[in-house]
Backbone bond lengths (Angstrom), bond angles and torsions (degrees), N, CA, C in turn:
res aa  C-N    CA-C-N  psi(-1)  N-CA   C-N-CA  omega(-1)  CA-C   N-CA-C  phi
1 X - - - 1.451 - - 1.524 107.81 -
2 X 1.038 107.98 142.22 1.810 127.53 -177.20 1.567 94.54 -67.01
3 X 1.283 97.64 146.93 1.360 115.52 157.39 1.547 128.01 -50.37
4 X 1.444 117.23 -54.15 1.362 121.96 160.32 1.605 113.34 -58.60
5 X 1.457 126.49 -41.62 1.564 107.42 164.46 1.189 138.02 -41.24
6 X 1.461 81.92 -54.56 1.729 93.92 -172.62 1.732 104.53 -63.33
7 X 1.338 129.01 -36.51 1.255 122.59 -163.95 1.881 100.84 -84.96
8 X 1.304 115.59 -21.12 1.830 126.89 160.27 1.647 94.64 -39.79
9 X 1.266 99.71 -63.49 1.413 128.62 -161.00 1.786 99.45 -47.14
10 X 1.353 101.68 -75.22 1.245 100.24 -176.91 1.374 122.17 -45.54
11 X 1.144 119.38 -58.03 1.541 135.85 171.49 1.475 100.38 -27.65
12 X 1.237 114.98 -75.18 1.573 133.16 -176.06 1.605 106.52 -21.91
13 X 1.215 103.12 -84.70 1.483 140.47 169.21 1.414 122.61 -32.00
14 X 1.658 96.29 -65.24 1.633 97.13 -169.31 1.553 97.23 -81.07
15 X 1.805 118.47 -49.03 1.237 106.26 -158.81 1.229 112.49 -109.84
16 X 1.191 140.99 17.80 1.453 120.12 -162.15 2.054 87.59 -134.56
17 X 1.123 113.75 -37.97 1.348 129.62 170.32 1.773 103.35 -58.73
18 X 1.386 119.41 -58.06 1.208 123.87 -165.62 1.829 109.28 -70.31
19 X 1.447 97.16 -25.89 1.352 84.09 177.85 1.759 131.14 -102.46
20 X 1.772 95.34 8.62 1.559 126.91 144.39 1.179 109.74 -60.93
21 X 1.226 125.25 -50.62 1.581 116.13 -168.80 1.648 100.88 100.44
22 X 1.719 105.26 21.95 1.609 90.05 177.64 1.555 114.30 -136.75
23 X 1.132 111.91 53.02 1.469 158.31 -178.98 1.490 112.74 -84.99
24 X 1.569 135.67 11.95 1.387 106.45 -143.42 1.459 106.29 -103.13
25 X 1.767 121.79 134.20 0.952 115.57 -145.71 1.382 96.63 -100.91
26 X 1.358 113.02 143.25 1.865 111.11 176.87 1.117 106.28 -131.25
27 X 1.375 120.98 178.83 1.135 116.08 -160.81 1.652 104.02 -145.26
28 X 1.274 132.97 142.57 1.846 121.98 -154.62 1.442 96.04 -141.97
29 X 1.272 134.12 117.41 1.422 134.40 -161.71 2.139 99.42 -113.77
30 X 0.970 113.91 118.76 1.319 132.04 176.93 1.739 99.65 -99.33
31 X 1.663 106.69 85.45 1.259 131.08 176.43 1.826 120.55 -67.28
32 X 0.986 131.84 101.71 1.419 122.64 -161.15 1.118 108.65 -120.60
33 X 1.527 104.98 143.73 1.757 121.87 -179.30 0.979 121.20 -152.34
34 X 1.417 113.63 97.16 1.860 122.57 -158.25 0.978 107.88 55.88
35 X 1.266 134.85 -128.57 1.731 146.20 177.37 1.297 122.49 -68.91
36 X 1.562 114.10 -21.86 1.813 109.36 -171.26 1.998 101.13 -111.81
37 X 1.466 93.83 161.12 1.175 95.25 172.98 1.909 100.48 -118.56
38 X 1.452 93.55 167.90 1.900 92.63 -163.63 2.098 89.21 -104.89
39 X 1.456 87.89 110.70 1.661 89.02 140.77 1.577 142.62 -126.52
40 X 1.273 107.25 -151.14 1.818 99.19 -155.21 1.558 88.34 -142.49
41 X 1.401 107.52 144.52 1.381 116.75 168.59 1.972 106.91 -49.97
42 X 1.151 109.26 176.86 1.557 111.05 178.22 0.996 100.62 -102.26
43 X 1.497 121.94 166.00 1.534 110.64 156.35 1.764 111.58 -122.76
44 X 1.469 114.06 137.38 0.911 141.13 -167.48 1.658 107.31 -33.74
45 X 1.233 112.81 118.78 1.976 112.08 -155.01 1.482 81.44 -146.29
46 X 1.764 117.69 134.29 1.222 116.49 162.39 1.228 103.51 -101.15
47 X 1.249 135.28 -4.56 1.318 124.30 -148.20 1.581 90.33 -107.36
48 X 1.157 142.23 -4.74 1.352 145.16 -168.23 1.948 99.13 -152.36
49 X 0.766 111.50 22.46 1.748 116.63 -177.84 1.233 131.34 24.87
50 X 1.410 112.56 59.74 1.676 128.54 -179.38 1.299 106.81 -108.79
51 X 1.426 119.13 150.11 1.277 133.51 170.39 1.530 107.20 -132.92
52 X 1.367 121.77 148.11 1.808 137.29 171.47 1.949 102.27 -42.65
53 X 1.049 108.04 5.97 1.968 107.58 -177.37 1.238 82.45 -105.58
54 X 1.315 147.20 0.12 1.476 115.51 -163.34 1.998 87.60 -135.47
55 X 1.322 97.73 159.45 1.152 104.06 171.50 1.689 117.54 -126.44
56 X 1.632 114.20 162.84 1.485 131.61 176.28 1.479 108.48 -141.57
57 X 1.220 106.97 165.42 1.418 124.16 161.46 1.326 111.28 -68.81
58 X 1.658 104.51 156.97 1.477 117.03 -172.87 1.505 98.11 -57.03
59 X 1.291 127.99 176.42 1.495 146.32 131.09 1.934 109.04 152.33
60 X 1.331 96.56 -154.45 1.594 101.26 -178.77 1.038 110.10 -177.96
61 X 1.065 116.56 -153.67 1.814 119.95 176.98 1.613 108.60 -107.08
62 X 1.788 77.35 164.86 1.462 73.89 -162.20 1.865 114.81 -109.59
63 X 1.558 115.21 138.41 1.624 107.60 -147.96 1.810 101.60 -88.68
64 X 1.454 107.49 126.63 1.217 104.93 -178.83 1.554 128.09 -31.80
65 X 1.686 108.46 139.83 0.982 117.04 -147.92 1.358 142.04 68.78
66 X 1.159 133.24 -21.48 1.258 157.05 148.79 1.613 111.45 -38.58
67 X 1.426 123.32 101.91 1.400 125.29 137.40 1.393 132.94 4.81
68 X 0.781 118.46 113.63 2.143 104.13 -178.41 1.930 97.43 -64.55
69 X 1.237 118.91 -35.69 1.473 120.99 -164.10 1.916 98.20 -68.43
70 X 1.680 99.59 -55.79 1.567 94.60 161.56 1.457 126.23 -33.83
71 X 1.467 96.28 -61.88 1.953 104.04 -167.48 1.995 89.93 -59.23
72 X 0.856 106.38 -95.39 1.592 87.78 -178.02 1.409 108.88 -11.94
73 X 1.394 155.04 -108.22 1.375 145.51 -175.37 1.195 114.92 5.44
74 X 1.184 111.06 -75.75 1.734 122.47 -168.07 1.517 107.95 -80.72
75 X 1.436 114.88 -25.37 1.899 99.42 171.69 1.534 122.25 -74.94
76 X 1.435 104.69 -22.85 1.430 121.67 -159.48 1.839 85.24 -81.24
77 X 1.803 114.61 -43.94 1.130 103.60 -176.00 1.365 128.30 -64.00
78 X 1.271 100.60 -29.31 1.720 119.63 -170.25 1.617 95.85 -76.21
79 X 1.392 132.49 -35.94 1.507 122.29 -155.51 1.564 101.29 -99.42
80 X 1.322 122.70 -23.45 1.538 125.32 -175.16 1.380 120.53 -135.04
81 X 1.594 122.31 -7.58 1.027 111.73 173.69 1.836 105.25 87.90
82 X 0.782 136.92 1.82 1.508 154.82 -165.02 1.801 100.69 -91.72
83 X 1.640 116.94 152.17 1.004 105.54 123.48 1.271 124.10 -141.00
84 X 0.950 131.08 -164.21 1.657 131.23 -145.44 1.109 149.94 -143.80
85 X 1.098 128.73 97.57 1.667 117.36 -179.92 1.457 120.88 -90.46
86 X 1.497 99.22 138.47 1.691 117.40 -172.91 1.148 89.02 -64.82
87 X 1.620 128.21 164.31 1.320 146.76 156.52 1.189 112.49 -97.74
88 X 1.689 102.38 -67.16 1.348 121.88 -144.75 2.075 86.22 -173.11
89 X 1.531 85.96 143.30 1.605 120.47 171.78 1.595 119.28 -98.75
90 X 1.285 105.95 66.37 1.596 114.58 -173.05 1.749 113.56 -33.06
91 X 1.505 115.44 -52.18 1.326 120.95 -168.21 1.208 108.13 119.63
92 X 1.580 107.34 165.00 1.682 104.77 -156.19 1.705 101.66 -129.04
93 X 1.631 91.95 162.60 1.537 95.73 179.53 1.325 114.17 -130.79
94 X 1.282 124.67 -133.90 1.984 115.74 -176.60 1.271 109.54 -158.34
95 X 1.009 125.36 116.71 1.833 128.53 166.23 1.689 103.01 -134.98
96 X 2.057 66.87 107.88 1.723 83.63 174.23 1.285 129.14 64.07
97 X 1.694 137.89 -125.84 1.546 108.19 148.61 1.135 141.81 -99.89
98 X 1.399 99.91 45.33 1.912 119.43 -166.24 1.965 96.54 -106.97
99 X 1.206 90.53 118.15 1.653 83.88 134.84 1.341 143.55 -118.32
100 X 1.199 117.30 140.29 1.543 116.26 -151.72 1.238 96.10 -96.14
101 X 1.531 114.14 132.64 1.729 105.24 157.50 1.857 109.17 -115.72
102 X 1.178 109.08 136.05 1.794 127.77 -166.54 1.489 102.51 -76.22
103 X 1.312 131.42 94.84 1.716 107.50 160.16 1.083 111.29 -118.13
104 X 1.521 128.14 147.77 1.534 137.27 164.36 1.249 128.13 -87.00
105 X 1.163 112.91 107.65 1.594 146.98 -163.45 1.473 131.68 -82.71
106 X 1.366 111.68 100.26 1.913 91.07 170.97 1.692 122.69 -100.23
107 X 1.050 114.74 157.87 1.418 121.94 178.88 1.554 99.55 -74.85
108 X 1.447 120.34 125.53 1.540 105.02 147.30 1.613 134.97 -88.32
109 X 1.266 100.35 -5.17 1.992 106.27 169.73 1.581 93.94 -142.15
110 X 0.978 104.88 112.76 1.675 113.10 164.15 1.698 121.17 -57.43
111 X 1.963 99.04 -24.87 1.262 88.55 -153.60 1.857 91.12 -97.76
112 X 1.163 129.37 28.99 1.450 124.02 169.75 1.849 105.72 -97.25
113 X 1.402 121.04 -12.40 0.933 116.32 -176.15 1.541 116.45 -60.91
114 X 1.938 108.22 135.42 1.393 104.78 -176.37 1.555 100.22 -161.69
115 X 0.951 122.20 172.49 1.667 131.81 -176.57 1.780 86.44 -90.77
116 X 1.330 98.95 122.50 1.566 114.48 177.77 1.960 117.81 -98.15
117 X 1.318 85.78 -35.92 1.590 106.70 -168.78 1.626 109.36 -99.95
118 X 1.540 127.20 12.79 1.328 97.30 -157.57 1.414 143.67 -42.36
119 X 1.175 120.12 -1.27 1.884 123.62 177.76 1.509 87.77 -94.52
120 X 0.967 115.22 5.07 2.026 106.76 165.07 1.090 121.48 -98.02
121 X 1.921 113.52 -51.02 0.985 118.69 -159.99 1.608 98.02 -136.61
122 X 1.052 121.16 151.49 1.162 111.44 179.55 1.745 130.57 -121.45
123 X 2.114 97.92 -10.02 1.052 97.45 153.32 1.555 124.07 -143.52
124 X 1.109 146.71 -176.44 2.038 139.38 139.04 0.844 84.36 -116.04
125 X 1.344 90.19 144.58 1.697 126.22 150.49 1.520 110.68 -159.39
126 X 1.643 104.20 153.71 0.977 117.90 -172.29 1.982 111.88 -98.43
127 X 1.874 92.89 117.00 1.608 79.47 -177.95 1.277 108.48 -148.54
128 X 1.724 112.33 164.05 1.103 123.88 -150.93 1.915 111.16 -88.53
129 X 1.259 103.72 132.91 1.639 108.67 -158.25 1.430 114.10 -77.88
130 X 1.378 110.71 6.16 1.710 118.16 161.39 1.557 95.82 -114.58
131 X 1.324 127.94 47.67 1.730 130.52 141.52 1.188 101.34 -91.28
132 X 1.694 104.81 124.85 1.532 104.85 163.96 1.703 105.73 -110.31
133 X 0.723 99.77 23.29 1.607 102.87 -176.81 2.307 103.47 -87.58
134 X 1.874 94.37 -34.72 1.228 85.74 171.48 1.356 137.93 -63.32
135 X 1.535 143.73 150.73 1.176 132.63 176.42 1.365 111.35 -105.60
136 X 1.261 119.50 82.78 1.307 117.42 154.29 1.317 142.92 -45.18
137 X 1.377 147.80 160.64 0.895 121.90 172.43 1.589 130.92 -97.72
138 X 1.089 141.77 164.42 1.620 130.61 -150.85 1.886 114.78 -42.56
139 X 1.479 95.69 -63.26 1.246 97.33 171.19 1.536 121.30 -80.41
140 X 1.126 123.03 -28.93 1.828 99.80 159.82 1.397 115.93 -41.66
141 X 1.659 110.95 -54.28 1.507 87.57 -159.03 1.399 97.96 -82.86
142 X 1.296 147.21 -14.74 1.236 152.18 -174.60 1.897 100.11 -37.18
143 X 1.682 69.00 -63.94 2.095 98.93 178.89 1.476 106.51 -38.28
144 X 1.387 120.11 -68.05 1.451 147.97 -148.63 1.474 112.16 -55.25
145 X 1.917 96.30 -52.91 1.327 117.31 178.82 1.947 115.30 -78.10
146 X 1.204 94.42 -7.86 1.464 100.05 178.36 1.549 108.07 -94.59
147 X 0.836 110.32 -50.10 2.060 109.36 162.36 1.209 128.82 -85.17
148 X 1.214 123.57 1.29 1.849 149.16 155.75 1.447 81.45 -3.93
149 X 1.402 131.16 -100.51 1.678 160.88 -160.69 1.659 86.70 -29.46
150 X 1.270 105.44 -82.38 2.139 111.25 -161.55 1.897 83.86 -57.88
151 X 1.412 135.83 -56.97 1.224 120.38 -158.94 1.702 107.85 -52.32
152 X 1.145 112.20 -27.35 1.284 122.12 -161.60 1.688 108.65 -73.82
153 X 1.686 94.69 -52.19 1.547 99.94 176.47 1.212 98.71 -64.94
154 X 1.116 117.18 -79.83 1.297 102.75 -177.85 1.786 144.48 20.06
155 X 1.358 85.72 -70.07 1.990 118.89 -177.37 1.396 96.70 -95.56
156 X 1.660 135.48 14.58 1.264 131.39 151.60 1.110 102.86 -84.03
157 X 1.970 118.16 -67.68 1.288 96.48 -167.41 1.699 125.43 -87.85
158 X 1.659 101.44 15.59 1.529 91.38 157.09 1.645 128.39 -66.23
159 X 1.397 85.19 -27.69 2.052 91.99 -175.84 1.378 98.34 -70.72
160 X 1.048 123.60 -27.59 1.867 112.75 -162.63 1.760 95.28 -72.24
């Protein structure tokens, strides 16, 4: 990306969006365990076009003042019952007036995992990121397939 884009970009984004009020920053945790990563049904969003058939990674937005490393903590806790260690800060992307920030996530007790929200979500599961059978939703897999490579290393040298 050009120099003048990226600074379009910024403008766009940081200042002209933020002072709409349509800036809102979330945060999407790519949870890993050996080979699979854990996702969650969607929940039904017109404003970004998801339905409960499709799935994403944990996370949410993030509550003013709040840390992005926090909001990961407490969303990951609130949506699965999990808690968590950061890895790594993949980098972020945009749907609509969200910005997404990517981090790679480990579980430290597998066995607290549970459906926290059910009128949100209706399932976890843990699955493997060369299934194409899953239906993600646009920007998950958009996301997914764009950090494929670091997600991958990643879940190498977690196994070692």
């Amino acid at each position: 990306m050009k120099l003048f884009e990226k600074l379009q970009d910024f403008f766009y984004w940081e200042i002209f969006n933020r002072l709409k009020g349509n800036n809102q920053d979330v945060v999407c945790a790519i949870i890993i365990n050996q080979n699979k990563i854990l996702a969650q049904t969607a929940q039904k969003n017109n404003i970004i076009n998801t339905d409960d058939t499709q799935y994403v990674v944990p996370g949410g937005k993030v509550e003013p003042g709040e840390t992005l490393n926090a909001a990961v903590h407490r969303e990951i806790k609130e949506e699965t019952n999990l808690n968590i260690d950061i890895i790594k800060k993949l980098g972020t992307t945009r749907n609509n007036k969200y910005k997404l920030h990517w981090f790679v996530c480990a579980p430290t007790d597998l066995s607290l995992l549970k459906v926290v929200e059910p009128l949100k979500q209706k399932e976890l599961k843990w699955i493997n990121l060369e299934d194409s059978s899953i239906n993600w939703t646009p920007k998950n897999y958009e996301a997914l397939m764009k950090y494929k490579t670091q997600i991958s290393q990643i879940q190498k040298t977690t196994k070692e």
